[in-house]
MIPA-381356 format. One record per residue: residue number from 1; residue in one letter; x, y, z of N, C-alpha, C, O in turn. Coordinates in pm, 1 decimal, padded with zeros to 6 digits. Layout:
- NUM; A; X; Y; Z; X; Y; Z; X; Y; Z; X; Y; Z;
...
//
This chain:
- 1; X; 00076.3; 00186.2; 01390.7; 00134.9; 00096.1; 01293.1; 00049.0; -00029.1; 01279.0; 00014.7; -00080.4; 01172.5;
- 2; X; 00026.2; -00061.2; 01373.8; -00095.5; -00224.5; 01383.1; -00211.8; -00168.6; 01300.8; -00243.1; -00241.6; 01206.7;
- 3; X; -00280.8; -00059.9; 01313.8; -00416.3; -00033.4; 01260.0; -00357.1; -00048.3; 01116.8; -00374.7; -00148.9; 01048.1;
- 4; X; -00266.3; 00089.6; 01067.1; -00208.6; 00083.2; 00945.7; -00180.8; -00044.0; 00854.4; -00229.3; -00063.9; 00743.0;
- 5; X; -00092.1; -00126.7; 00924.9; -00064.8; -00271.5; 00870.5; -00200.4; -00316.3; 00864.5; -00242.7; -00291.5; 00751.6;
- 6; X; -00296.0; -00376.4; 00942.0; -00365.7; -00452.1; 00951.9; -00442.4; -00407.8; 00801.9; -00444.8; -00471.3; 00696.6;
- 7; X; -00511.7; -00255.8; 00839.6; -00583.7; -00231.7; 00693.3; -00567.1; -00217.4; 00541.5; -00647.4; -00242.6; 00451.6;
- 8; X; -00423.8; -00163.4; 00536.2; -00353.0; -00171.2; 00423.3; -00343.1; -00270.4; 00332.9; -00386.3; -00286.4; 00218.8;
- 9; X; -00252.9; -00357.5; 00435.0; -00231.8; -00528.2; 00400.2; -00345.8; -00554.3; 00375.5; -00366.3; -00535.1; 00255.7;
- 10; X; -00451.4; -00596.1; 00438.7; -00586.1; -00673.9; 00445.9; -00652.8; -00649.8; 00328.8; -00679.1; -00753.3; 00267.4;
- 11; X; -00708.5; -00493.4; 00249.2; -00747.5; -00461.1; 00161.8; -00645.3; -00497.7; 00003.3; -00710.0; -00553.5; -00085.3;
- 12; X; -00512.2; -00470.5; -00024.3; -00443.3; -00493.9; -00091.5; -00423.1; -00640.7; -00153.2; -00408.3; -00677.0; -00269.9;
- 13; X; -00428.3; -00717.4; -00022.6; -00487.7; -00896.4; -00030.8; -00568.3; -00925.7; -00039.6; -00584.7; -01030.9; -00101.3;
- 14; X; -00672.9; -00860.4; 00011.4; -00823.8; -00942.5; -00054.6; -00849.6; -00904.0; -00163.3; -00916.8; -00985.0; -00227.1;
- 15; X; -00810.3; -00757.1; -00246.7; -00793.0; -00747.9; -00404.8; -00744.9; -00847.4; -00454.9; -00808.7; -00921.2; -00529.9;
- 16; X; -00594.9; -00869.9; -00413.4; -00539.0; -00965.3; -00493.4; -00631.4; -01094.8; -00551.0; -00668.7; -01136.4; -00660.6;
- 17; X; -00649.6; -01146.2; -00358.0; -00693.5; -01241.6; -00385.7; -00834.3; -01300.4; -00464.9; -00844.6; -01415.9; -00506.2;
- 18; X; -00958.6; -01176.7; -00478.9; -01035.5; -01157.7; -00541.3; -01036.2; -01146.6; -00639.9; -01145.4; -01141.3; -00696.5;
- 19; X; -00899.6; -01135.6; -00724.6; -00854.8; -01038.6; -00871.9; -00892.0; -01186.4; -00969.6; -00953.8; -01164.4; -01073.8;
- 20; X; -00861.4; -01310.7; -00942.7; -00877.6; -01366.0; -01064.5; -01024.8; -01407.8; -01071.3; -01062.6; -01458.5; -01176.9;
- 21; X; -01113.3; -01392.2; -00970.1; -01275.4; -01422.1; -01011.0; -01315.8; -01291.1; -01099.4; -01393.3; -01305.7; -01193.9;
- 22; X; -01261.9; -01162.3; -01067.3; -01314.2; -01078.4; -01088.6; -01316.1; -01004.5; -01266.1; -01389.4; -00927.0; -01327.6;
- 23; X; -01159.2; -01101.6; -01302.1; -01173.3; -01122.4; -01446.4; -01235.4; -01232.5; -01500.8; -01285.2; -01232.3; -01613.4;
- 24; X; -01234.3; -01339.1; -01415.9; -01308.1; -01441.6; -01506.0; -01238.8; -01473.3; -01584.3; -01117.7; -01486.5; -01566.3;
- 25; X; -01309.9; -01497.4; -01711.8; -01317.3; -01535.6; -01795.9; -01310.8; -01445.5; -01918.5; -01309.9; -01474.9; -02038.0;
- 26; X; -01306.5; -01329.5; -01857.4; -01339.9; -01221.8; -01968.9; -01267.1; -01166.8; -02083.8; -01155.5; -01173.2; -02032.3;
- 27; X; -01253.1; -01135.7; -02157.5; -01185.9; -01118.2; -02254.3; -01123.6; -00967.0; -02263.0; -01195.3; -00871.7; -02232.3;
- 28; X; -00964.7; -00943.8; -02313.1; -00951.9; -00772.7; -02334.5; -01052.0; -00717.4; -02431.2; -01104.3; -00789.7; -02516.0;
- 29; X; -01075.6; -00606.7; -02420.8; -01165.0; -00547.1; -02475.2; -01145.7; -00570.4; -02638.0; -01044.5; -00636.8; -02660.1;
- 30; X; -01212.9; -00534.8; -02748.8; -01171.8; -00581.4; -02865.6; -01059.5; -00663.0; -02885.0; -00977.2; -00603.5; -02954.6;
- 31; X; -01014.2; -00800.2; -02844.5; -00961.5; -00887.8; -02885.3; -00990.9; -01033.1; -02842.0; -01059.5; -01044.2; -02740.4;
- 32; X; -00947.2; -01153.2; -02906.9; -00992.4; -01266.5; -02860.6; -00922.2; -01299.5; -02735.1; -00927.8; -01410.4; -02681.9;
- 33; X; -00861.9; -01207.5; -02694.1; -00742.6; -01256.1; -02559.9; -00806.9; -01275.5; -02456.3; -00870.8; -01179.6; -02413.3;
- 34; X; -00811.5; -01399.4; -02385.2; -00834.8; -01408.1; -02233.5; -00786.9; -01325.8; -02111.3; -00688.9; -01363.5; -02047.0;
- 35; X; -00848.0; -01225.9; -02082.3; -00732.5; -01133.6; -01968.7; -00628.6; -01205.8; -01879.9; -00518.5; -01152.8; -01864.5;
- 36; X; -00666.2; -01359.5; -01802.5; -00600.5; -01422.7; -01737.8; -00486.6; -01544.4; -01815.1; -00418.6; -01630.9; -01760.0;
- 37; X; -00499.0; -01510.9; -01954.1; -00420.1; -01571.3; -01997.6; -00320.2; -01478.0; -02060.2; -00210.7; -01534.2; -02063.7;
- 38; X; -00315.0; -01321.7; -02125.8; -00260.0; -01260.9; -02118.2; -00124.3; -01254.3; -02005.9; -00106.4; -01260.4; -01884.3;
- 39; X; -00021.9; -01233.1; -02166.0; 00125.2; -01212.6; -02070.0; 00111.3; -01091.6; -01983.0; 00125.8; -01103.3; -01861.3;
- 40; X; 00081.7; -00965.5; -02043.0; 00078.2; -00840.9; -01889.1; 00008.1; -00912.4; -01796.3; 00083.6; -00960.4; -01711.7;
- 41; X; -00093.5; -00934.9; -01781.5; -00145.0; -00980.1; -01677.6; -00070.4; -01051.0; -01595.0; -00049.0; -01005.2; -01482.7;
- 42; X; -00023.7; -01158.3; -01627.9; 00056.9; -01217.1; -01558.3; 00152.8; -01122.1; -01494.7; 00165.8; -01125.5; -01372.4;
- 43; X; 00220.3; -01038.4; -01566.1; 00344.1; -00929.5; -01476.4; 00275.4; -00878.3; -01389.3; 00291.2; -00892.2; -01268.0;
- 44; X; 00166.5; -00793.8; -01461.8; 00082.5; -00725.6; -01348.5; 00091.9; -00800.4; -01220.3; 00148.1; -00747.0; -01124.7;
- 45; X; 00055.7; -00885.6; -01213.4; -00017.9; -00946.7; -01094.7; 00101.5; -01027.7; -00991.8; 00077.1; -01060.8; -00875.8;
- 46; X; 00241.8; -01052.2; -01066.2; 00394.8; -01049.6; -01049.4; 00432.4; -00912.8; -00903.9; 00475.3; -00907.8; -00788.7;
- 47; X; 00359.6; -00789.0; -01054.9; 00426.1; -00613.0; -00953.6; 00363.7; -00635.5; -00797.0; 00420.3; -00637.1; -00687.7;
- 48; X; 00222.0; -00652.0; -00835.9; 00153.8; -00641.0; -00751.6; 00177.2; -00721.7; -00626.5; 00191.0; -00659.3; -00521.3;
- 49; X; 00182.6; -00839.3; -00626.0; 00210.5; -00917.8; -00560.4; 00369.8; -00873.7; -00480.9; 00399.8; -00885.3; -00362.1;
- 50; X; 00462.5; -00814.6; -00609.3; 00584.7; -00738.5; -00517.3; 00550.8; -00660.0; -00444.3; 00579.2; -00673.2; -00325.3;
- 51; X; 00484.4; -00560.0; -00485.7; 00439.1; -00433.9; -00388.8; 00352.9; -00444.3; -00293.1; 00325.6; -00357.0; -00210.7;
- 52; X; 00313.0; -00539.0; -00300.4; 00227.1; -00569.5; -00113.1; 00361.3; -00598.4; -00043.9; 00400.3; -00520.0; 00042.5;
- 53; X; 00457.7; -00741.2; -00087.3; 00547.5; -00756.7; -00049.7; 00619.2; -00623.1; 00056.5; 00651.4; -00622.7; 00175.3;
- 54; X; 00623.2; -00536.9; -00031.3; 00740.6; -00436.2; 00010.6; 00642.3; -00349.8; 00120.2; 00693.6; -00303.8; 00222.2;
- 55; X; 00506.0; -00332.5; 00093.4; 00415.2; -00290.5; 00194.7; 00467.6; -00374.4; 00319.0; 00508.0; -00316.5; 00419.8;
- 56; X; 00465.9; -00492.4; 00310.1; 00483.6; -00592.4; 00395.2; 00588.0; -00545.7; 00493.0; 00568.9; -00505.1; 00607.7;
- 57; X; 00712.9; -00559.7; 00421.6; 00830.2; -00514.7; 00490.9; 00815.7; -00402.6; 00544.0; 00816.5; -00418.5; 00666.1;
- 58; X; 00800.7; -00278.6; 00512.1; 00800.3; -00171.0; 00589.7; 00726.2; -00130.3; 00702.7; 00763.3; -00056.9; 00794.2;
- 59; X; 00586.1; -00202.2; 00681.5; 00502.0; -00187.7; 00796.5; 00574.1; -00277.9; 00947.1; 00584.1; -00245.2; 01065.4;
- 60; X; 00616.3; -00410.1; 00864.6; 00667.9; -00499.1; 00987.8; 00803.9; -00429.5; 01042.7; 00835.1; -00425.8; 01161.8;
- 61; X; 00874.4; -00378.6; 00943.0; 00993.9; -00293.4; 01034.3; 00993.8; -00241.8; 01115.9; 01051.0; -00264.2; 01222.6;
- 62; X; 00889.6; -00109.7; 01066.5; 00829.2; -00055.0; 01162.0; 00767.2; -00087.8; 01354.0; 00794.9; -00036.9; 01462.7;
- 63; X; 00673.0; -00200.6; 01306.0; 00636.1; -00275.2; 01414.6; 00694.4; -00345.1; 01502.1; 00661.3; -00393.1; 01610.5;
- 64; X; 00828.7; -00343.9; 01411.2; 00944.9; -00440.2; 01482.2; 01019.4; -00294.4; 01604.6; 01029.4; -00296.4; 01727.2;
- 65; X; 01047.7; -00214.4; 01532.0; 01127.3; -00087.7; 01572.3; 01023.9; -00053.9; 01724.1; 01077.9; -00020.7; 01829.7;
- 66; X; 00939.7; -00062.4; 01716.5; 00842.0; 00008.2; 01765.4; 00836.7; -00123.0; 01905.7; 00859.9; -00107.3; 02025.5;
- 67; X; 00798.8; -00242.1; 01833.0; 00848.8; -00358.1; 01961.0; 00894.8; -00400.1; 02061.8; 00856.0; -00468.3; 02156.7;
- 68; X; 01071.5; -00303.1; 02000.1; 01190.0; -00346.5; 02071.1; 01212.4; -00229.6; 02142.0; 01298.0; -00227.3; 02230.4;
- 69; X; 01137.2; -00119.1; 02110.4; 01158.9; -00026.0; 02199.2; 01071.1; -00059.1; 02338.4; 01132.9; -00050.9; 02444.5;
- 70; X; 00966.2; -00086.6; 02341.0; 00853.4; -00101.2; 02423.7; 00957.4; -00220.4; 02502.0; 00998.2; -00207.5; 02617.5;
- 71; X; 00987.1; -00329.1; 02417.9; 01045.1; -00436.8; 02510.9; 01172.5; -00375.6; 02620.8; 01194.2; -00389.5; 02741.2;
- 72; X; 01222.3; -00321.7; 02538.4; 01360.7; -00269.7; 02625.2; 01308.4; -00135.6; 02730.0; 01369.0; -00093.1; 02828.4;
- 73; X; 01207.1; -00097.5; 02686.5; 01159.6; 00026.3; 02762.2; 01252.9; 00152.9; 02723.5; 01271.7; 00237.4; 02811.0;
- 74; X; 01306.0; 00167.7; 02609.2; 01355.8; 00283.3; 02597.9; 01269.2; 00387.8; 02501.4; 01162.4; 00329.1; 02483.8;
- 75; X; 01265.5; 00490.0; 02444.4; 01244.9; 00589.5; 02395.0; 01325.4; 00564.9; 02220.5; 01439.6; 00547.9; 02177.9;
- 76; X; 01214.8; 00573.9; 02174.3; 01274.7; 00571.4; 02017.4; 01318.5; 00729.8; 01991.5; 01270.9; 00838.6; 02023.6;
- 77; X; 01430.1; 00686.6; 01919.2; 01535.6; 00802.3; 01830.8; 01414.9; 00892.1; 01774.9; 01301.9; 00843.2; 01771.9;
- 78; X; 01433.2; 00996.2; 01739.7; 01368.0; 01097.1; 01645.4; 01361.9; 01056.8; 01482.3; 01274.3; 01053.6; 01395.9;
- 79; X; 01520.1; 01025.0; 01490.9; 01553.4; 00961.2; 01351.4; 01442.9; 00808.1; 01280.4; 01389.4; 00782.8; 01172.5;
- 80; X; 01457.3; 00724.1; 01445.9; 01375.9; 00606.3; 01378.9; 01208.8; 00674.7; 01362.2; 01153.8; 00666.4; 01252.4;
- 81; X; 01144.6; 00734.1; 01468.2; 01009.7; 00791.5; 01468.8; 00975.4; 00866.1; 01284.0; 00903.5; 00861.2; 01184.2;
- 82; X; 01061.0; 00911.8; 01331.1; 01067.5; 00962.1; 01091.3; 01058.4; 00864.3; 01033.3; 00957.5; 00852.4; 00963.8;
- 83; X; 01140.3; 00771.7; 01035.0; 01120.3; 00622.9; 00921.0; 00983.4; 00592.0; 00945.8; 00887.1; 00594.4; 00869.2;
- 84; X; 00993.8; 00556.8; 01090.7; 00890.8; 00477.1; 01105.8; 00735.4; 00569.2; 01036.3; 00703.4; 00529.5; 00924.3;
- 85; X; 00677.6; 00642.3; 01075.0; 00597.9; 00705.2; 00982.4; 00655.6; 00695.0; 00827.0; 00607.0; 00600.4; 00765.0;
- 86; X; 00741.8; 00768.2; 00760.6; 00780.5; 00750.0; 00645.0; 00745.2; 00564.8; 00596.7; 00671.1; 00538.7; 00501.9;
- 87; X; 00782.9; 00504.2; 00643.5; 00752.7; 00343.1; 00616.6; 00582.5; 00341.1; 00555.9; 00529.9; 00325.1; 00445.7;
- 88; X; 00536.2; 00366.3; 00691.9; 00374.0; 00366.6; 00724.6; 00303.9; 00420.4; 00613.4; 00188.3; 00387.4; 00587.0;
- 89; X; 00368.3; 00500.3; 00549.0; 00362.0; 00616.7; 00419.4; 00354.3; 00540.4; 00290.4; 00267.5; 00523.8; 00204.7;
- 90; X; 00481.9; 00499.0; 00309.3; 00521.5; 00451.9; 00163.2; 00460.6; 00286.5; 00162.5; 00437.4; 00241.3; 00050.3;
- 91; X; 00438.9; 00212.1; 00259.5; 00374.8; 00066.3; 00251.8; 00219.8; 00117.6; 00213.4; 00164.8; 00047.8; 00128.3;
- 92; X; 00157.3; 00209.1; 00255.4; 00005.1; 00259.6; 00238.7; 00005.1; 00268.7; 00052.0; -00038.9; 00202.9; -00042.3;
- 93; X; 00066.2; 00365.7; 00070.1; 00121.2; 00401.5; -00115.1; 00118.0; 00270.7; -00156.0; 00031.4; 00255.8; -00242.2;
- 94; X; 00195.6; 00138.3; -00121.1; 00264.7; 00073.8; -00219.2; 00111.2; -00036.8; -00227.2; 00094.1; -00117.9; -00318.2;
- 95; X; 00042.9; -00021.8; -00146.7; -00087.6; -00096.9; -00150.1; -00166.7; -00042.1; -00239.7; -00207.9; -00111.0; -00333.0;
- 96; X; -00204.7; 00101.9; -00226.2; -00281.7; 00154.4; -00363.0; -00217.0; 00147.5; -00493.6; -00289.0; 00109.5; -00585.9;
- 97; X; -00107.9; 00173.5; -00517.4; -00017.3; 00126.1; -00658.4; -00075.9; -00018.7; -00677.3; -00127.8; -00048.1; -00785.0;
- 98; X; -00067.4; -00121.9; -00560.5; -00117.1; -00264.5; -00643.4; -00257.9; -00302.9; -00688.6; -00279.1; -00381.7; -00780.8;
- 99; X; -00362.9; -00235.0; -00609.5; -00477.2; -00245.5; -00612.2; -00498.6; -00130.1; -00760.7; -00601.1; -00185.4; -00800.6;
- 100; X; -00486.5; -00069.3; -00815.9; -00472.1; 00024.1; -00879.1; -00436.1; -00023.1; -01005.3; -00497.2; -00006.0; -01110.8;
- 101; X; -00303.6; -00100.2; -00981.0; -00297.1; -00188.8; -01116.7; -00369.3; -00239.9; -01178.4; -00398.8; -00230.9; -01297.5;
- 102; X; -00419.7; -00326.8; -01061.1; -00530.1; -00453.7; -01064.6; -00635.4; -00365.9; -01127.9; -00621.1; -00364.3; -01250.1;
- 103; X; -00711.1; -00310.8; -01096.1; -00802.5; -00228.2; -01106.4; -00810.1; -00143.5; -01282.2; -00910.6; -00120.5; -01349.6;
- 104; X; -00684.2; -00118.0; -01309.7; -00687.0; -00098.6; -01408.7; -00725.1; -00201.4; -01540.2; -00788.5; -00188.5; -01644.9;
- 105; X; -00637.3; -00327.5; -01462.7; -00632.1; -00470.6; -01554.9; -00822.4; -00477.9; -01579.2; -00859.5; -00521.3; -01688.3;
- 106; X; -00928.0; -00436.7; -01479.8; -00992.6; -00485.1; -01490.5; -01133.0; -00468.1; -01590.0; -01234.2; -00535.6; -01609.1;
- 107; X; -01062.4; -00300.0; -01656.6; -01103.4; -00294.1; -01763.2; -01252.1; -00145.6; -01703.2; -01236.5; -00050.4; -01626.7;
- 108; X; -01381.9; -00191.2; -01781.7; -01441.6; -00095.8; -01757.7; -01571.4; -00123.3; -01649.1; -01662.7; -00046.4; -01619.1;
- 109; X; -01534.9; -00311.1; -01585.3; -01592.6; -00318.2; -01520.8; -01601.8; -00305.9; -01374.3; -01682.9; -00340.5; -01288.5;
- 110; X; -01450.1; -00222.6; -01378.2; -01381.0; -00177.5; -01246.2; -01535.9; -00085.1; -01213.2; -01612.9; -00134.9; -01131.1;
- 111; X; -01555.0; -00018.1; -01247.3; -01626.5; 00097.9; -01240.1; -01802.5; 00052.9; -01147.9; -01882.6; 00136.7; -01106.5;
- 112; X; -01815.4; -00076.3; -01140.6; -01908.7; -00108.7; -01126.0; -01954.0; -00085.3; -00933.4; -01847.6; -00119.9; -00882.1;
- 113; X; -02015.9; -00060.8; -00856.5; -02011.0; -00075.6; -00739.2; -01977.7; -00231.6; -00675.1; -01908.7; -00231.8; -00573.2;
- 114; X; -02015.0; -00341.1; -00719.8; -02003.4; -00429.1; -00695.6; -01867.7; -00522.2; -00720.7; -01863.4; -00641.0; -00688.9;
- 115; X; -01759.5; -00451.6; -00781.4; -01658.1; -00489.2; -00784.7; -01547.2; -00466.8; -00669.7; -01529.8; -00359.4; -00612.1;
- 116; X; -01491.5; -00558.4; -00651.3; -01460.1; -00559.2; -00524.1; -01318.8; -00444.0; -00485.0; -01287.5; -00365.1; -00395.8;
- 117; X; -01259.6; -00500.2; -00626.7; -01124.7; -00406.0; -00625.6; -01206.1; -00287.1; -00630.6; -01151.6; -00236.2; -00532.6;
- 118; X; -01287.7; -00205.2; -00662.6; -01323.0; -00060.5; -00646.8; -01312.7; -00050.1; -00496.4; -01227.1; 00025.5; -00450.5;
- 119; X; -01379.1; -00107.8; -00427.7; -01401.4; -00054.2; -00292.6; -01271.0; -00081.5; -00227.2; -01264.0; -00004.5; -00131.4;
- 120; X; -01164.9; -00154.9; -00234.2; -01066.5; -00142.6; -00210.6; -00973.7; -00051.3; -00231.8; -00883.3; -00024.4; -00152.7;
- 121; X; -01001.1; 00024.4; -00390.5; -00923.6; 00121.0; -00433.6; -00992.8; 00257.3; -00367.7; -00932.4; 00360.7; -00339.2;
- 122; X; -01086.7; 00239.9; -00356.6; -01141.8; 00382.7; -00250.4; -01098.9; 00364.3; -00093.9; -01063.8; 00469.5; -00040.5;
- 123; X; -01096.0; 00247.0; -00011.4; -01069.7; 00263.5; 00105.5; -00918.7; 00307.7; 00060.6; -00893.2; 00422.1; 00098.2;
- 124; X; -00856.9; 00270.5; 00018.8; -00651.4; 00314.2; -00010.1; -00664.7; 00435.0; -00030.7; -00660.6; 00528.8; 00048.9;
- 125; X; -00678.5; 00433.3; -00122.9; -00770.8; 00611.6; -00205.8; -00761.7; 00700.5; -00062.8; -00679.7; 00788.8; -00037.7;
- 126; X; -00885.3; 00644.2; 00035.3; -00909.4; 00715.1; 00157.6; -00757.2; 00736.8; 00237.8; -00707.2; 00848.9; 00247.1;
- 127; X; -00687.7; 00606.2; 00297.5; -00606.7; 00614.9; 00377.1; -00490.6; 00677.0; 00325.8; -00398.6; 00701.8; 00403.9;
- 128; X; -00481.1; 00706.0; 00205.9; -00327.2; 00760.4; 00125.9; -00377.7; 00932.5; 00170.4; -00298.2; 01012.5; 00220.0;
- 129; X; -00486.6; 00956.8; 00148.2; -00527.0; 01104.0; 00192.8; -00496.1; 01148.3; 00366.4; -00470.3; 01259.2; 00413.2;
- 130; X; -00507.5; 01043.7; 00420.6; -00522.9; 01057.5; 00585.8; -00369.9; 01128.4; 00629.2; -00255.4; 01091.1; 00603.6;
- 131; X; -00414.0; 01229.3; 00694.6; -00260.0; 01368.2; 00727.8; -00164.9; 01256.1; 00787.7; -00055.7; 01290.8; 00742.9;
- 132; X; -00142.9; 01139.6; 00864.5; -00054.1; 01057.0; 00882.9; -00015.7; 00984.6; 00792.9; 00102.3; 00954.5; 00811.0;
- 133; X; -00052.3; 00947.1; 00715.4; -00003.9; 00884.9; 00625.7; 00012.3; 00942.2; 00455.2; 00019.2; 00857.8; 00365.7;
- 134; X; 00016.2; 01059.6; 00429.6; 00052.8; 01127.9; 00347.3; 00179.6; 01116.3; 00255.8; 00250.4; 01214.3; 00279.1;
- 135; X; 00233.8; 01038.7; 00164.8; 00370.6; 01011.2; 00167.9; 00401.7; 01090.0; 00106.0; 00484.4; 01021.3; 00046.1;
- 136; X; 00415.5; 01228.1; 00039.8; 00524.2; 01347.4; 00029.3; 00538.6; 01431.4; 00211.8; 00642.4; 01488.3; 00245.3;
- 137; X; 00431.4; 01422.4; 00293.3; 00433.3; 01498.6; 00396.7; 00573.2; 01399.5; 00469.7; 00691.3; 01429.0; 00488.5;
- 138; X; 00514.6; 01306.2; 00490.0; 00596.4; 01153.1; 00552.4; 00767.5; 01176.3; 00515.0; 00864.9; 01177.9; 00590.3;
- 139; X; 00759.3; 01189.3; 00398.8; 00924.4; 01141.8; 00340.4; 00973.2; 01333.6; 00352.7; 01095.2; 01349.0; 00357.6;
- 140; X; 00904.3; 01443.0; 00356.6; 00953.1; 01549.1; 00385.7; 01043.1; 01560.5; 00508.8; 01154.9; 01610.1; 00522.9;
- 141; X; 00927.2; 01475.0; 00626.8; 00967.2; 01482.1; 00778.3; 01090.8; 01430.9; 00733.9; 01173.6; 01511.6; 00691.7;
- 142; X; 01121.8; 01291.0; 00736.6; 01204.2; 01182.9; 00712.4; 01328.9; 01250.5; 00652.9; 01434.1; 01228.0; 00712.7;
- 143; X; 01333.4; 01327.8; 00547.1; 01422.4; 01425.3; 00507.3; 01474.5; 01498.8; 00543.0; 01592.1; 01517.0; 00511.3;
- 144; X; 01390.5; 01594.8; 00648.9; 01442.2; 01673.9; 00731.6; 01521.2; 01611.8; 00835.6; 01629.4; 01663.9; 00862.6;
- 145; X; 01489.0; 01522.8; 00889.4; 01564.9; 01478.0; 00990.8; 01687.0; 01382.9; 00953.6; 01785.1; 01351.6; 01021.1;
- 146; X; 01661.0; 01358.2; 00864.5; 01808.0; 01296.9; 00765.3; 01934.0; 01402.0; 00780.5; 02044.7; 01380.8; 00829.9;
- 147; X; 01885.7; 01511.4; 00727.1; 01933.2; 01624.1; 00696.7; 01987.1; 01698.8; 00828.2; 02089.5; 01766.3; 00817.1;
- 148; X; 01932.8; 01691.0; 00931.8; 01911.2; 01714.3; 01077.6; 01893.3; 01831.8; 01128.5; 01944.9; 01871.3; 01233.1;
- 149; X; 01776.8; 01929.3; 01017.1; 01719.4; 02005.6; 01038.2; 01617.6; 02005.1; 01159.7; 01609.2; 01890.2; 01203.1;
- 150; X; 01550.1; 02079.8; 01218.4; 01395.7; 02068.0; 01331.3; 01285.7; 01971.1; 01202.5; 01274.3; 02021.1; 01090.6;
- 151; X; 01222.9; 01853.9; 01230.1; 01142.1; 01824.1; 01126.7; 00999.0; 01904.4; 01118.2; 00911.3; 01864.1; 01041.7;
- 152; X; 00980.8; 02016.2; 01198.0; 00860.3; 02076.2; 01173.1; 00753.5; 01998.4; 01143.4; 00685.0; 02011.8; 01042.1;
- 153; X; 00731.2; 01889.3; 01258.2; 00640.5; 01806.0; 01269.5; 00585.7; 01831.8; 01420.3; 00658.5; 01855.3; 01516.7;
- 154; X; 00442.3; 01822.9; 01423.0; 00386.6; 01850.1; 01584.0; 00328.6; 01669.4; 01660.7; 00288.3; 01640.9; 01773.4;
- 155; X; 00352.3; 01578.0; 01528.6; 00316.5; 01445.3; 01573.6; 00458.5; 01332.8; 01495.1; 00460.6; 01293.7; 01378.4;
- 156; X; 00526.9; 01314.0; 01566.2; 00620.5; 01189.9; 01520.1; 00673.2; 01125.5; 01610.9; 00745.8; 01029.6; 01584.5;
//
């Protein structure tokens, strides 16, 4: 969960925070509109800013869950071990959705190597692929054990 949080978060925020040099000044494509003065933009960057948010929360739940077990020395539930991956899942997800936005906002110069949100959207890109953090595999487990089927998982 620490590795997860740390990289997720970290990449998703330094997009952000990179996002308004990276438009500049520039204009939407055929129109006189300033991208950073543009009303979507502004929402955009509203979502985005939610959806790290909610990255936020789930990873720290997690870390919290995971905490209080270690503190108390007991053995986490099966049930929480499902969230807790499922979380890890869906905060990973909710980081590429924002960077992704962004990325879109940024027109056709996303595409460039030197843009920063690209390499951000490829490391997410990367970690949304990684077999732990998979979020249909994630929320399957999570389901199953909702359900309180065997989760036919060999790591949770």
């Amino acid at each position: 969960v620490k590795v997860t949080r740390a990289k997720t978060l970290e990449s998703a925020r330094r997009a952000l925070a990179d996002f308004p040099s990276v438009i500049g000044k520039k204009t939407i494509a055929y129109t006189d509109t300033v991208q950073a003065e543009h009303t979507t933009t502004h929402l955009h960057v509203a979502e985005v800013a939610a959806l790290i948010d909610e990255a936020h929360f789930h990873l720290y739940r997690a870390a919290d869950d995971i905490d209080r077990a270690a503190r108390d020395s007991v053995p986490l539930e099966l049930l929480t071990r499902a969230r807790i991956r499922s979380d890890c899942a869906e905060a990973t997800r909710k980081c590429l959705e924002a960077v992704e936005l962004m990325w879109r906002d940024t027109g056709g110069s996303g595409l460039y190597t030197t843009n920063p949100l690209g390499r951000a959207l490829a490391d997410l890109q990367a970690m949304n692929i990684h077999g732990g953090l998979m979020l249909d595999s994630a929320r399957e487990i999570y389901g199953r054990v909702l359900l309180g089927p065997d989760p036919q998982a060999t790591l949770l």
